[in-house]
C-alpha positions as CSV (number, residue, x, y, z in Angstrom):
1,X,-5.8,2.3,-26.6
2,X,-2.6,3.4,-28.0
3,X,-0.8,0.1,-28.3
4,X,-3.0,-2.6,-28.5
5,X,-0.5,-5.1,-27.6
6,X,0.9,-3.5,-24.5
7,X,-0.7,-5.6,-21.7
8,X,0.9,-9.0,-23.6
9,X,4.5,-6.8,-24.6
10,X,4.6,-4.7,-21.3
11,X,5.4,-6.3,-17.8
12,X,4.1,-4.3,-14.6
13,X,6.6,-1.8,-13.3
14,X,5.7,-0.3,-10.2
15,X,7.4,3.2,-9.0
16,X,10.7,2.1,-7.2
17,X,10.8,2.3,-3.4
18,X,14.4,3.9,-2.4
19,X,16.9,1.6,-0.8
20,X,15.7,0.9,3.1
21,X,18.8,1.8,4.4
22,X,18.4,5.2,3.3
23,X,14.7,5.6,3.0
24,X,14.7,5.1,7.1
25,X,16.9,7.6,8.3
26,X,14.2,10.5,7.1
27,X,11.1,11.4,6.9
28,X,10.2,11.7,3.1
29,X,8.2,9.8,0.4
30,X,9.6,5.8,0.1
31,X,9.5,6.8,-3.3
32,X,12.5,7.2,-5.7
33,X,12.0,11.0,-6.9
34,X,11.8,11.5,-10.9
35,X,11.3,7.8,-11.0
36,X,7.8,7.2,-12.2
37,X,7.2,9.8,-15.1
38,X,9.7,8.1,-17.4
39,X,7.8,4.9,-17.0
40,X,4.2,5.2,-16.6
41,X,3.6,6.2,-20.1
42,X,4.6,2.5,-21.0
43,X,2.6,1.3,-18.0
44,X,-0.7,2.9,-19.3
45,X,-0.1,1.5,-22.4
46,X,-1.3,-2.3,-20.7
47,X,-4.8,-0.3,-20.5
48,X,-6.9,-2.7,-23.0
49,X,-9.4,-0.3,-22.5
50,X,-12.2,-2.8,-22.1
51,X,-15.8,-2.8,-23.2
52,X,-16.8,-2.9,-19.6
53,X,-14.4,-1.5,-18.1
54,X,-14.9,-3.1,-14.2
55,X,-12.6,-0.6,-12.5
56,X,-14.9,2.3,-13.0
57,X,-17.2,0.2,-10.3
58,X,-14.7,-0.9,-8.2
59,X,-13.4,2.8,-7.8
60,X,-16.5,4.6,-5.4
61,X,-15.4,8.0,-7.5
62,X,-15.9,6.5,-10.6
63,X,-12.6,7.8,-12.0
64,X,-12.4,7.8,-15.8
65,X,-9.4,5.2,-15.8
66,X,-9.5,3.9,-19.5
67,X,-9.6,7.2,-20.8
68,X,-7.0,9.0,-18.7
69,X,-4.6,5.8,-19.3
70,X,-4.9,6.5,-23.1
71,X,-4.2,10.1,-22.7
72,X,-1.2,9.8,-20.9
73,X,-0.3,6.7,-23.1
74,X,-0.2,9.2,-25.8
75,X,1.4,11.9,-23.2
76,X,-1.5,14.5,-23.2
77,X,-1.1,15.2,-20.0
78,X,-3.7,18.5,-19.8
79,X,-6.6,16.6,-21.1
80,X,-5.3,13.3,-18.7
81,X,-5.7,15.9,-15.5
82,X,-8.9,17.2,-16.5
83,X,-10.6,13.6,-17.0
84,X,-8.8,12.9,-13.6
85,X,-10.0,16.0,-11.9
86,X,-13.1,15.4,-13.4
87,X,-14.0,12.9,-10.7
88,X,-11.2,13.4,-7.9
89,X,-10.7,16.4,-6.2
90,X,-7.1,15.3,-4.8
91,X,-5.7,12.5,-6.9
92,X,-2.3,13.1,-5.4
93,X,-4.0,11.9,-2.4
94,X,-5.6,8.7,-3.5
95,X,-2.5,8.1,-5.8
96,X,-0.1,8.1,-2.7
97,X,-2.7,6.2,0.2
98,X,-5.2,4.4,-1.3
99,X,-5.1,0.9,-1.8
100,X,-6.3,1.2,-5.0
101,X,-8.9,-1.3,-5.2
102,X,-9.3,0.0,-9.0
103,X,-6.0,-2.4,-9.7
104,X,-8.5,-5.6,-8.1
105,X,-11.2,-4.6,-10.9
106,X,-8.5,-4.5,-13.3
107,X,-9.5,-6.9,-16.2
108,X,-6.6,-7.9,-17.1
109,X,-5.7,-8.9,-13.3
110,X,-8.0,-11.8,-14.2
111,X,-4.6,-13.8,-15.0
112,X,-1.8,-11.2,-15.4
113,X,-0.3,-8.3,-13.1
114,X,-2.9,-5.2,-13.3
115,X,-2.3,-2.0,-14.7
116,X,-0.7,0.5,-12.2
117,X,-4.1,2.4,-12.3
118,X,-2.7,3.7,-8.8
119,X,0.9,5.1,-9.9
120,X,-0.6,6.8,-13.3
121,X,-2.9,8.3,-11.3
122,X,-0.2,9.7,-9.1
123,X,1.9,10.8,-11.9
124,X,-0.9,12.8,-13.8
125,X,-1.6,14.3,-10.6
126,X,2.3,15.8,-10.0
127,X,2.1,17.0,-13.9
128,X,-1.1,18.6,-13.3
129,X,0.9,20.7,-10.6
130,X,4.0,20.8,-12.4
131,X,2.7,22.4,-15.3
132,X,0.2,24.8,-14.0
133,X,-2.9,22.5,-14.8
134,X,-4.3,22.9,-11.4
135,X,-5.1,26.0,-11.1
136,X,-7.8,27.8,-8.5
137,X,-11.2,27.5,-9.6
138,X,-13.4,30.3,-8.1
139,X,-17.2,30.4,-8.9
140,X,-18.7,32.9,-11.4
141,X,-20.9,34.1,-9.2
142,X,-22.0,33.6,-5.5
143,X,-25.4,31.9,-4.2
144,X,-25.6,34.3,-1.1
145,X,-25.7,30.7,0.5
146,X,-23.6,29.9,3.3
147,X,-22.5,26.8,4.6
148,X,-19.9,25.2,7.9
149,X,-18.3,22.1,7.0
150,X,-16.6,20.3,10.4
151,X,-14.2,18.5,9.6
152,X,-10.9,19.2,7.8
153,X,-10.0,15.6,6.2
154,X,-10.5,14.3,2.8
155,X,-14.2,14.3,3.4
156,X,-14.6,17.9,4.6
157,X,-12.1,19.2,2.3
158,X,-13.9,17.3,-0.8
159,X,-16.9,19.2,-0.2
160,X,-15.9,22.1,0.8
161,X,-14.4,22.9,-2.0
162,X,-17.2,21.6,-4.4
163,X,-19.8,23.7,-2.4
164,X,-17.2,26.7,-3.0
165,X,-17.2,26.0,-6.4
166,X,-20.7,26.1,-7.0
167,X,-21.0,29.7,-5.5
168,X,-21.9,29.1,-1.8
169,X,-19.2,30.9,0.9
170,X,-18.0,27.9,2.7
171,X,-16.8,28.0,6.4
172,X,-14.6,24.6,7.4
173,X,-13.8,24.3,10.9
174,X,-10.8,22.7,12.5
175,X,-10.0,21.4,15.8
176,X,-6.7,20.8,15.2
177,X,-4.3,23.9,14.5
178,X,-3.4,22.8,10.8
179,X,-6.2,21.6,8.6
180,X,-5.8,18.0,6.9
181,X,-7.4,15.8,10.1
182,X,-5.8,12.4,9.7
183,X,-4.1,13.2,6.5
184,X,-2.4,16.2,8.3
185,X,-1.6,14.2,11.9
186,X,-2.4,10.6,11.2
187,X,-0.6,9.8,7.7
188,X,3.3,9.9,8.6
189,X,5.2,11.7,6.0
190,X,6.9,8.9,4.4
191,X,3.5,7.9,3.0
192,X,2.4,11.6,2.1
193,X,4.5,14.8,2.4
194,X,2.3,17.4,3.7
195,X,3.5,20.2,1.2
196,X,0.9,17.8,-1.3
197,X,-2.0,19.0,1.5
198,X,-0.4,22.6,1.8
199,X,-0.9,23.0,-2.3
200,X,-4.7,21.9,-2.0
201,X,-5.3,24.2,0.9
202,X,-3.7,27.4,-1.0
203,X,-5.9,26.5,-4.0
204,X,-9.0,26.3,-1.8
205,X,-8.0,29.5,-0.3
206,X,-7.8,31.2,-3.5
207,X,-11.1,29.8,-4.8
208,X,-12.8,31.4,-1.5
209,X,-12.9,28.6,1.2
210,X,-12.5,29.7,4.8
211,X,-10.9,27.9,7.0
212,X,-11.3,27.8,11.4
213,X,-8.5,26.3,13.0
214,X,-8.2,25.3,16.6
215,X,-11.9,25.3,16.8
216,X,-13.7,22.7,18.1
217,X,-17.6,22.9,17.4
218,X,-19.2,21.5,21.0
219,X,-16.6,22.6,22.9
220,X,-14.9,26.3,21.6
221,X,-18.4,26.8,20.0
222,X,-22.0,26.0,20.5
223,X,-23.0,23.5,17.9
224,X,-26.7,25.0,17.8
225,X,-25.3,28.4,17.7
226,X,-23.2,27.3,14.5
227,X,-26.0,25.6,13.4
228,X,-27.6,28.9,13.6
229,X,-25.5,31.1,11.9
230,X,-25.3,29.0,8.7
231,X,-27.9,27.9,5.9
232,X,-26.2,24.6,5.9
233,X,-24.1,22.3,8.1
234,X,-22.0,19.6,7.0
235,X,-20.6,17.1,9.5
236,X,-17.6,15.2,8.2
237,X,-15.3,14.7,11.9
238,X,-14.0,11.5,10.8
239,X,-14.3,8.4,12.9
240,X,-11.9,9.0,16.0
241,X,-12.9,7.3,18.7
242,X,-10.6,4.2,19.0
243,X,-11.2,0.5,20.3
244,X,-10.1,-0.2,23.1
245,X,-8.3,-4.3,24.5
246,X,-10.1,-4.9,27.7
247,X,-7.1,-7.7,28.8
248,X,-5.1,-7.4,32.2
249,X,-2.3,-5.3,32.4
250,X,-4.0,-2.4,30.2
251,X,-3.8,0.3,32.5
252,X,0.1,0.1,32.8
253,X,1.7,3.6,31.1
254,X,3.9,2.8,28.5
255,X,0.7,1.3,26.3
256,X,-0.8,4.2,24.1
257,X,-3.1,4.3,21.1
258,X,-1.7,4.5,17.7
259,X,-3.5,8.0,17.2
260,X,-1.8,9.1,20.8
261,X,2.1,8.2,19.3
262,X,1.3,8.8,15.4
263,X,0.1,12.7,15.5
264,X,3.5,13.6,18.2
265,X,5.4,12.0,15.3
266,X,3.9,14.0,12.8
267,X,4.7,17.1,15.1
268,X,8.3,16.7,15.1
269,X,7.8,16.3,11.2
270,X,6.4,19.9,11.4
271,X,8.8,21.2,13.6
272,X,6.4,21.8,16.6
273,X,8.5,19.8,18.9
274,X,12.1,19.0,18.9
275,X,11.6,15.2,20.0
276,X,8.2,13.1,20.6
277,X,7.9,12.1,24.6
278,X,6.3,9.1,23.0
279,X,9.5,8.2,21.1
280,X,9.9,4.5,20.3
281,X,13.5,4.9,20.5
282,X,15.8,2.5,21.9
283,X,12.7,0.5,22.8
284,X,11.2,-2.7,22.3
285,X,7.9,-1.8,20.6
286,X,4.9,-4.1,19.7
287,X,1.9,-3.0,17.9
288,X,-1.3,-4.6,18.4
289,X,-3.4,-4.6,14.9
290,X,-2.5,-5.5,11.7
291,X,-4.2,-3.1,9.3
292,X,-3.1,0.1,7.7
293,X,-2.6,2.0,11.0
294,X,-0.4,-0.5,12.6
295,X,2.1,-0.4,9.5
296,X,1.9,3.5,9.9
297,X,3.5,3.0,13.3
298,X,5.6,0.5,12.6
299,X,7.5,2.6,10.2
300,X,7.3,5.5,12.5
301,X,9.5,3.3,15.4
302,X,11.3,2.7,12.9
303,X,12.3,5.5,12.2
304,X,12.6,6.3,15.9
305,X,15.8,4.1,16.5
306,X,13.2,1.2,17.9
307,X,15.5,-1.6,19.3
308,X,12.8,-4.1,17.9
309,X,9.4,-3.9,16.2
310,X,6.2,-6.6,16.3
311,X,2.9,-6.0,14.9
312,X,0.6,-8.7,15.7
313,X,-2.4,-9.7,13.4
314,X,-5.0,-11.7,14.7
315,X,-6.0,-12.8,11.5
316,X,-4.2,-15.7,9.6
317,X,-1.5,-15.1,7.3
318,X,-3.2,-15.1,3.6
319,X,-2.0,-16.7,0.6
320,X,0.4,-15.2,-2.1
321,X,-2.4,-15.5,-4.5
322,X,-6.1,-14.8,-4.7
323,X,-8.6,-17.5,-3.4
324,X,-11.1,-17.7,-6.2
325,X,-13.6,-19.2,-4.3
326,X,-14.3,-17.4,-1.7
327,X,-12.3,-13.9,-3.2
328,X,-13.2,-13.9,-6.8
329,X,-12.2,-11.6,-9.3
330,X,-12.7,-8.5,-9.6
331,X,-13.3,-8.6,-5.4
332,X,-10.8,-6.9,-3.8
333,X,-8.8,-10.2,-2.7
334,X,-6.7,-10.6,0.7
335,X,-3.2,-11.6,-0.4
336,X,0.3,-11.2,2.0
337,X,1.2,-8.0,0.7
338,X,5.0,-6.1,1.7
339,X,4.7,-2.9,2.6
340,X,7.4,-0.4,2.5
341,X,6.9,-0.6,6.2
342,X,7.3,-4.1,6.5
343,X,10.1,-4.2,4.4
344,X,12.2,-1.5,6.8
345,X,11.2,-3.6,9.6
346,X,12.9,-6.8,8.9
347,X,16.0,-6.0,10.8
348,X,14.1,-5.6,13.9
349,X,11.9,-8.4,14.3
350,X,12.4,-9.9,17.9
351,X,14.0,-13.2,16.1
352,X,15.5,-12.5,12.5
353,X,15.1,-14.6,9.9
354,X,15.8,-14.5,6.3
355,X,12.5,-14.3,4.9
356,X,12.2,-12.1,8.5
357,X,8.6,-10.5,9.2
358,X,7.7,-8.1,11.3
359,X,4.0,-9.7,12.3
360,X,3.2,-12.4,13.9
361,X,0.1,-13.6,12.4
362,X,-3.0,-15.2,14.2
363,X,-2.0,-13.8,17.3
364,X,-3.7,-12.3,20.3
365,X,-3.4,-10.6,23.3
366,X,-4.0,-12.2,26.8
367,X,-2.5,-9.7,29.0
368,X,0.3,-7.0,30.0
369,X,2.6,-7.4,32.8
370,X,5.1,-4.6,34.3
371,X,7.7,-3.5,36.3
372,X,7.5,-2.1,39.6
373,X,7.0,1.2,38.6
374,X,4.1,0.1,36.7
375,X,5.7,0.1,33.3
376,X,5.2,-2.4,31.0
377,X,7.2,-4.6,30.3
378,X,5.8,-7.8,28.6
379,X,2.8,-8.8,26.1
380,X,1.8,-12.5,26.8
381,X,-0.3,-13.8,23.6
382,X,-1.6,-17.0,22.2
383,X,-2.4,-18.1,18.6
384,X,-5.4,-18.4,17.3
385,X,-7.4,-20.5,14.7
386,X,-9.9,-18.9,11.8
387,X,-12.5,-18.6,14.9
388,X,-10.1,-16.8,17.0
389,X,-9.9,-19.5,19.6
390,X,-6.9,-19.8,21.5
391,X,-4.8,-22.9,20.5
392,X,-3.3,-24.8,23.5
393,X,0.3,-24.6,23.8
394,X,1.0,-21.5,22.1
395,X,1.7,-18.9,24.6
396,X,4.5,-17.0,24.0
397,X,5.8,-13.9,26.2
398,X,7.3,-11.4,24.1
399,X,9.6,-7.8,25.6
400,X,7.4,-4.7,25.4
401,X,8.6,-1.3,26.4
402,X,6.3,0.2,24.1
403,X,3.1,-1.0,23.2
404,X,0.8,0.3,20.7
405,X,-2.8,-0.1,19.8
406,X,-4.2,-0.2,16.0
407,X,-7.5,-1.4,16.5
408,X,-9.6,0.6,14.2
409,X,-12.2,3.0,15.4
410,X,-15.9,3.2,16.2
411,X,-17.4,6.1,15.4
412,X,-17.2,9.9,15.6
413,X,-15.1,11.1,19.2
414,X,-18.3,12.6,20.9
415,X,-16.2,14.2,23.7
416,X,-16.4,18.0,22.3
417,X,-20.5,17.4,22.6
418,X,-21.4,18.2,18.6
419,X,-23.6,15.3,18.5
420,X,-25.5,16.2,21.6
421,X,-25.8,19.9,21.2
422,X,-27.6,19.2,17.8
423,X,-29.5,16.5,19.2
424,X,-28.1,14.2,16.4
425,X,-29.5,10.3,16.4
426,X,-26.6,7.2,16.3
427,X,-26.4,4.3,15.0
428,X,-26.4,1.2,17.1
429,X,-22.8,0.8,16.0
430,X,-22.1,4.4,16.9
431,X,-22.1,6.3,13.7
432,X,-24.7,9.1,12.6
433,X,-27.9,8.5,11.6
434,X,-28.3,9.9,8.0
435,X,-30.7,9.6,5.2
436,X,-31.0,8.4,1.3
437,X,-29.9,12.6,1.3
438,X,-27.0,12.3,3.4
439,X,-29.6,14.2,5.6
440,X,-29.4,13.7,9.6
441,X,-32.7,14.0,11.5
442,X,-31.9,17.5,12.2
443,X,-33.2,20.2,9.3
444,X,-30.2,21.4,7.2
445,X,-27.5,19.2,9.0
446,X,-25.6,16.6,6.6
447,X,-23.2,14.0,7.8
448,X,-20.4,12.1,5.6
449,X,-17.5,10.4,5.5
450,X,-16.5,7.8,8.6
451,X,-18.8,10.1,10.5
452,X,-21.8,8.6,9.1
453,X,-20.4,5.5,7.1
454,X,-17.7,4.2,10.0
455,X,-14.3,4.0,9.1
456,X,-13.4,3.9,5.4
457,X,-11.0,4.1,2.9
458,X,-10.0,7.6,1.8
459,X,-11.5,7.2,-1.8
460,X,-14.9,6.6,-0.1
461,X,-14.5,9.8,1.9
462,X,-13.6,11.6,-0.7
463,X,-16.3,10.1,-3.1
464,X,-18.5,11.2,-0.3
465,X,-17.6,14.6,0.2
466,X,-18.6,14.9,-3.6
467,X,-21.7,13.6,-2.8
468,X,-23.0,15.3,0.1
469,X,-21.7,18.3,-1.4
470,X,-24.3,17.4,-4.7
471,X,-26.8,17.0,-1.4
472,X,-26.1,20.2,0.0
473,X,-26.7,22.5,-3.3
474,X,-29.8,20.9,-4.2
475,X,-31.0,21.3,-0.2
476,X,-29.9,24.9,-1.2
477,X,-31.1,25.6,-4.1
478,X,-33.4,22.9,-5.1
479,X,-31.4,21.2,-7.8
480,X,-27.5,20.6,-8.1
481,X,-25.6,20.6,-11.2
482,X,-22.7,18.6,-9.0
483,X,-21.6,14.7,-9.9
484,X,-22.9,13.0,-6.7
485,X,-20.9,9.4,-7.0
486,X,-22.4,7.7,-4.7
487,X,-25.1,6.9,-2.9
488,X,-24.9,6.9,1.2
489,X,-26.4,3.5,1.2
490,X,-23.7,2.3,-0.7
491,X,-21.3,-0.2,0.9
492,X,-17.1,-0.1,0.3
493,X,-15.4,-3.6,-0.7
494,X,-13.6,-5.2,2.4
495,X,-10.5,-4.1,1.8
């Protein structure tokens, strides 16, 4: 605790956002570059480094936060990355996208601003890099072990590169042509720039991960004859099969799923296509959904050229402030929060307003209605109370040229026919079965991640990576020398 007045002498600064009008003509970080090192040293300074510091259990990686805060209070930024690194394998990552439900633990949110656990986090991350203290971390020896991970997102890259570590030759196999999974072709950009990803993958590569792209295991190769050729499998595919709005009007084109328009966006980011055919250009665009996804797109048609932009929420709008009772501290609590998204959206609400918003709140779907050519052309919704009931005399018709749909997902996409090649058991609720091991009911196959848990925050599947790569080595070997976070039983805060 370097100053141990800083949480009374400090206010919260956050890392600034870059004007709108500029930030939405490209594609890169919202963030003001150079911006957050000069003041974050300051910011970890409000650390008080509590006796109980609650933040280490609302974090599922367990992240060291009171000591790396005093580290790079003091500006000892080698020992701050190797307490960081310690428990995160990509803290550049989870200082960028998660919603950093550290900051909700935060004792001193209790009556004051928290600490910006999430931006020092970030900014020991970029010094780590910028000062070489990152650097590939090959095994002393290897186990003559071999193990496929499937799956290239946070989860499968997690343990991939902890089984590396501990000496096993790691396989991880892609379906995709880049690895990354949603951080590659479901993040946009302006959240994450992918040359963060690129730098992780070249250090993996040099530590001795291989890596399998545009392979799908089910489909370009026999899941049993993987399973075969390995002394371990690890399943971490993600949860990608998405929900689906059974209302009338659904099968008119023009109405895609968010993870149908997000990855052609993404493309043109990469330079694979010149323009996306899914382009929300010139169009009047309403998103159905009102979590993390739906802000994803509604920045993307913004940057599109969208003539106007509505994400509906069917939830009410929340309060400014937490609800003690029925949020308490250090719960994560659900407050109206701005993102940058929202913010770049307020010019092209369907009815502009000063204090403008781009969702409609309590509000859901009845049906879609089109054009001759079986486009469509409107949404017709209703409002809803805390039961989602439809309250009478709220219809309202609203233009749609281009609807999307952000409605979360199930459970692992089981049209490539992994699970059913293995013979893997399900969940009632879709997801694979999996033990206190993060064992499946099929000798030497693990699952983890939104595979096995459903879909998660990417601090969870990055804490479980760790975990089932712990699960893994001991399967291996017979004992692990691995941090294992968490358990698989364990359940995320609603956030």
């Amino acid at each position: 605790m370097a100053d141990p007045k800083g949480f009374m002498t400090t206010p919260r600064q956050d890392w600034p956002r870059r004007p709108v009008e500029e930030r939405v003509q490209d594609w890169d970080e919202v963030y003001v570059p150079g911006a957050l090192l000069p003041i974050i040293s300051k910011q970890a300074d409000r650390c008080m480094d509590c006796g109980i510091p609650f933040c280490h259990d609302a974090c599922p990686l367990g992240n060291l936060i009171p000591d790396w805060n005093d580290l790079v209070s003091r500006e000892d930024w080698r020992a701050a990355a190797e307490r960081l690194h310690a428990t995160n394998n990509f803290p550049e990552f989870t200082g960028r996208l998660c919603p950093a439900p550290c900051e909700a633990g935060c004792v001193l949110a209790i009556n004051q601003p928290a600490v910006t656990i999430k931006n020092v986090e970030c900014a020991i991350a970029d010094r780590a890099w910028e000062d070489g203290f990152a650097p590939p971390r090959p095994p002393d020896r290897l186990s003559g072990r071999t193990v496929a991970v499937i799956g290239s997102g946070p989860t499968g890259l997690a343990a991939a590169q902890q089984l590396t570590r501990a000496g096993h030759t790691v396989a991880v196999y892609e379906k995709d042509d880049r690895i990354g999974g949603l951080m590659r072709y479901g993040i946009p950009s302006f959240k994450m720039e992918k040359h963060h990803l690129e730098r992780r993958i070249e250090q993996m590569r040099a530590e001795g991960t291989k890596f399998r792209t545009s392979t799908a295991v089910g489909r370009d190769i026999g899941a049993a004859g993987l399973r075969s050729r390995y002394d371990a499998v690890v399943i971490a595919t993600g949860a990608t099969a998405w929900r689906e709005l059974p209302v009338p009007g659904r099968e008119l084109s023009g109405i895609q799923q968010a993870m149908e328009y997000l990855p052609l966006a993404n493309r043109v980011c990469e330079g694979d296509l010149e323009s996306s055919p899914l382009s929300a250009a010139g169009k009047h665009v309403i998103i159905v959904g009102g979590g993390d996804t739906g802000a994803d797109c509604l920045g993307t048609a913004v940057r599109d050229g969208a003539a106007s932009v509505t994400q509906l929420d069917i939830y009410a709008q929340p309060g400014a402030e937490r609800d003690e009772d029925a949020e308490p501290w250090p719960t994560y609590p659900k407050i109206y929060r701005l993102s940058a998204a929202h913010e770049e959206a307020r010019d092209l609400v369907t009815a502009p307003a000063a204090d403008a918003d781009a969702r409609l709140f309590a509000a859901s779907t009845l049906r879609f209605t089109g054009d001759a050519d079986g486009h469509v052309r409107s949404l017709h919704l209703t409002e809803v109370d805390a039961q989602r009931r439809p309250l009478p005399e709220t219809g309202r018709t609203l233009p749609a040229d281009l609807v999307l749909l952000a409605l979360g997902f199930s459970g692992p996409d089981r049209r490539d026919g992994l699970i059913e090649q293995l013979g893997l058991e399900l969940e009632p609720r879709g997801t694979i079965t999996r033990d206190s091991g993060f064992a499946t009911n099929v000798s030497g196959v693990f699952a983890a991640g939104d595979a096995a848990r459903g879909q998660s925050l990417i601090v969870w599947a990055i804490a479980e990576g760790r975990a089932v790569a712990a699960a893994v080595d001991r399967y291996l070997t017979g004992s692990s020398r691995l941090p294992a976070p968490i358990s698989p039983y364990d359940r995320p805060m609603t956030v």
